[in-house]
C-alpha positions as CSV (number, residue, x, y, z in Angstrom):
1,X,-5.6,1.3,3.3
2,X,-4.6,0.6,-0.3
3,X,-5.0,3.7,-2.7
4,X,-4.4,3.6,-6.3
5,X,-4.9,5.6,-9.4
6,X,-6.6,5.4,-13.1
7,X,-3.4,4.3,-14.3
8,X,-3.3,0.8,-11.8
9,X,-3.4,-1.7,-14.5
10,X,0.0,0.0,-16.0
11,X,1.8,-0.1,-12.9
12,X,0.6,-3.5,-12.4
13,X,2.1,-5.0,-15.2
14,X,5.3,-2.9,-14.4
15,X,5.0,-4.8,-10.8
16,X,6.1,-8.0,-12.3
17,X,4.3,-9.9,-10.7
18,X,4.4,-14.0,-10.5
19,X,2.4,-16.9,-8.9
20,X,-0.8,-16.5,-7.8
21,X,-1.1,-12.5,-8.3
22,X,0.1,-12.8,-12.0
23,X,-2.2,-10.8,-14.0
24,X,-0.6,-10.9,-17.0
25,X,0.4,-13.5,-19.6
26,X,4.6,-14.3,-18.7
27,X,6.8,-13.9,-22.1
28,X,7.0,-17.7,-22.9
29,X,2.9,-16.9,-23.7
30,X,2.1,-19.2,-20.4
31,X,-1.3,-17.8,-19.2
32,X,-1.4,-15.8,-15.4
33,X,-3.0,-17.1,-12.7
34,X,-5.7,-14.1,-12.5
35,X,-6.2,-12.3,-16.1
36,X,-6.5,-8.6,-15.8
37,X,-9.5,-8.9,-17.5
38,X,-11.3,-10.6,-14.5
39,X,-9.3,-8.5,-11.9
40,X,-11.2,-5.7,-13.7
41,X,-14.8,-7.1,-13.6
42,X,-13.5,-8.1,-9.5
43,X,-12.9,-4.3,-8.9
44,X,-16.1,-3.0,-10.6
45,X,-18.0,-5.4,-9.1
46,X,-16.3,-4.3,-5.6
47,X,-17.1,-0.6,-6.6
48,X,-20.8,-1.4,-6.8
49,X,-21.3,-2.8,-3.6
50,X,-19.0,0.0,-1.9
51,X,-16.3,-1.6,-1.0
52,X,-14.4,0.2,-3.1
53,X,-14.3,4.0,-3.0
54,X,-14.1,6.7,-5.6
55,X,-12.9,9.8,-6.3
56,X,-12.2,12.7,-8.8
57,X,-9.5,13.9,-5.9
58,X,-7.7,13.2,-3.3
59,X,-9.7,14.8,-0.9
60,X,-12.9,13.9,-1.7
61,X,-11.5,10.4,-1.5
62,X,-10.5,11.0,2.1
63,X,-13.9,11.9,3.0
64,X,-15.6,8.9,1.5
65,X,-12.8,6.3,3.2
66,X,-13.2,8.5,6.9
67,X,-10.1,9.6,6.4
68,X,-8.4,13.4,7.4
69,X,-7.7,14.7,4.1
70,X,-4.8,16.6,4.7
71,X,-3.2,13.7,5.7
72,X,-3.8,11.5,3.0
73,X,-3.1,14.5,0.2
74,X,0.7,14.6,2.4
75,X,1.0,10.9,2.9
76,X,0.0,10.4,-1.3
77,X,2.5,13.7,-2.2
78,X,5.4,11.8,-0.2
79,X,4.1,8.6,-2.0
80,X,4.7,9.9,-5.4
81,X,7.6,12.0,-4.5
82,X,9.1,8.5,-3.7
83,X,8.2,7.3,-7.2
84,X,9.8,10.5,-9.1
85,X,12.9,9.8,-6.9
86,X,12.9,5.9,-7.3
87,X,13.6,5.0,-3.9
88,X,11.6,4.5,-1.3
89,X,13.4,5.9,2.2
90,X,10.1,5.1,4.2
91,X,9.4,1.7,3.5
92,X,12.2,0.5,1.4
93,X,10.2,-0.9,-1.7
94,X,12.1,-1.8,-4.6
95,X,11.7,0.8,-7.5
96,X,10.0,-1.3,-9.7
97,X,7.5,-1.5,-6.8
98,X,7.0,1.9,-6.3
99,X,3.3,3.8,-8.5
100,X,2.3,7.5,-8.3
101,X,-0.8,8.2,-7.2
102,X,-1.6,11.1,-9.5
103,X,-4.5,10.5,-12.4
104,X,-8.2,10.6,-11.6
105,X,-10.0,8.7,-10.5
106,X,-8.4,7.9,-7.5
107,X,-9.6,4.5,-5.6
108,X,-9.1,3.4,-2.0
109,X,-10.9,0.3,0.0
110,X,-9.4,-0.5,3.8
111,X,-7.8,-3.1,4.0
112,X,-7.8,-3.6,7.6
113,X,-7.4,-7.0,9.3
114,X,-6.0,-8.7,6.4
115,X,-2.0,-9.7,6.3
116,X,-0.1,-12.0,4.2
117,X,2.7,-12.6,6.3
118,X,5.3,-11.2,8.7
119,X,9.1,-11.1,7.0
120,X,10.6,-12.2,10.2
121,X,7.9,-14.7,11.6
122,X,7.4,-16.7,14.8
123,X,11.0,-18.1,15.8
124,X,10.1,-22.0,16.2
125,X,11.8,-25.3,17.1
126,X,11.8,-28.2,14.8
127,X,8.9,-29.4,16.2
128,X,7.0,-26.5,15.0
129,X,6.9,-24.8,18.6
130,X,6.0,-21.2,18.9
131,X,9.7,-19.6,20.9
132,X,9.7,-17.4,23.4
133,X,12.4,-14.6,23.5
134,X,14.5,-17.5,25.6
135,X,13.9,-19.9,23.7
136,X,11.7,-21.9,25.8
137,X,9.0,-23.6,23.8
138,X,5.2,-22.2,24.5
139,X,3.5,-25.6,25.4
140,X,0.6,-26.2,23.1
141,X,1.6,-23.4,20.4
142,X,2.5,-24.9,17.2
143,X,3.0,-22.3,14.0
144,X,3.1,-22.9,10.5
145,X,2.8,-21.4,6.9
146,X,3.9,-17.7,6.2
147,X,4.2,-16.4,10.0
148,X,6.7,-18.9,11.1
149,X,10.2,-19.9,11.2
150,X,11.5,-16.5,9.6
151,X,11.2,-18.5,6.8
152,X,10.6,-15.0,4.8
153,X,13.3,-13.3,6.4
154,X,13.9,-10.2,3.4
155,X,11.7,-10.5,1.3
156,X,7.9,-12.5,-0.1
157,X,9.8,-14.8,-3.0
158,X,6.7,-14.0,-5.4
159,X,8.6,-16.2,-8.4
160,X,7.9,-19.2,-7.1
161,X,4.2,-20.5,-7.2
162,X,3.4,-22.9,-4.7
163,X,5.7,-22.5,-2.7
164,X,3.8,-20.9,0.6
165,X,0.9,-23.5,-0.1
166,X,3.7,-26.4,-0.1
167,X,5.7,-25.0,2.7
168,X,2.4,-24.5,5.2
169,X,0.8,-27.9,4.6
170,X,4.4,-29.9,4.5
171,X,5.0,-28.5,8.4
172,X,1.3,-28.4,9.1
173,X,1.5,-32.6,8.4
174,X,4.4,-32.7,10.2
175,X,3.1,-31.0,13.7
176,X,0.2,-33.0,13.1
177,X,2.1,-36.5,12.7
178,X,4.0,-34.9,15.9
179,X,1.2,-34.4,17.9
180,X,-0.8,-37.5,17.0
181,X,2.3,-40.2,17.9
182,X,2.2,-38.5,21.8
């Protein structure tokens, strides 16, 4: 579930964000990746086919994403409680990470089934080999790109374009070559 407030586009630009979520132009005038302007038609366009929801409250955006709203209103109270303290105890974002959730509208849309990557990853060989917790390789289970290696062991390194996208297909090659020479 991802919920956000009538404010988002301030908070995104507070994000900082670099590569391919940029939204906004970087200092040295170089253009972003995604311009707000299109991440804005992208969300109203969402909102007319529903897959967006929203709200004048939190509750009644609760109802509309199936959701138990005393829950949420708790879960979205410790949220900005979080942000007024500037740490984040549950999760440990960084404070420039953290957003209230507090003007109307409020939006939500699931976002079940979807994942970037795992921080830790699949442990694997240097063949590419999916490890088992003894470190025997799983025959026939090669892993690559974001879930493997550990390879994002803190933290996603967002200042770097490219570099998943080179990593995945660089090892990806590489099992392949590997597995096409047995």
């Amino acid at each position: 579930m991802c919920l956000w407030d009538a404010d988002w586009q301030t908070y995104a630009q507070q994000f900082d964000m670099h590569g391919c979520s940029r939204m906004f132009p970087f200092d040295n005038g170089a253009a972003p990746n995604l311009p707000i302007e299109v991440v804005t038609a992208m969300n109203e366009e969402a909102l007319k086919a529903g897959h967006i929801q929203q709200a004048d409250t939190i509750e009644e955006l609760a109802e509309k994403l199936g959701l138990p709203a005393e829950a949420l209103a708790k879960t979205v109270e410790r949220n900005n409680q979080n942000y007024d303290n500037q740490r984040d105890d549950d999760f440990g974002k960084e404070p420039f990470r953290l957003s209230p959730v507090r003007k109307p509208p409020f939006f939500g849309v699931r976002t079940t089934g979807a994942l970037l990557c795992t921080m830790d990853g699949i442990v694997i060989n240097t063949q590419g080999q999916a490890l088992r917790e003894d470190g025997s390789a799983i025959e026939g289970l090669y892993v690559t790109g974001n879930d493997s290696g550990g390879y994002y062991s803190m933290t996603y390194p967002n200042l770097s374009t490219g570099n998943a996208c080179g990593r995945t297909v660089t090892f990806a090659r590489m099992i392949a070559q590997n597995l096409a020479a047995q």
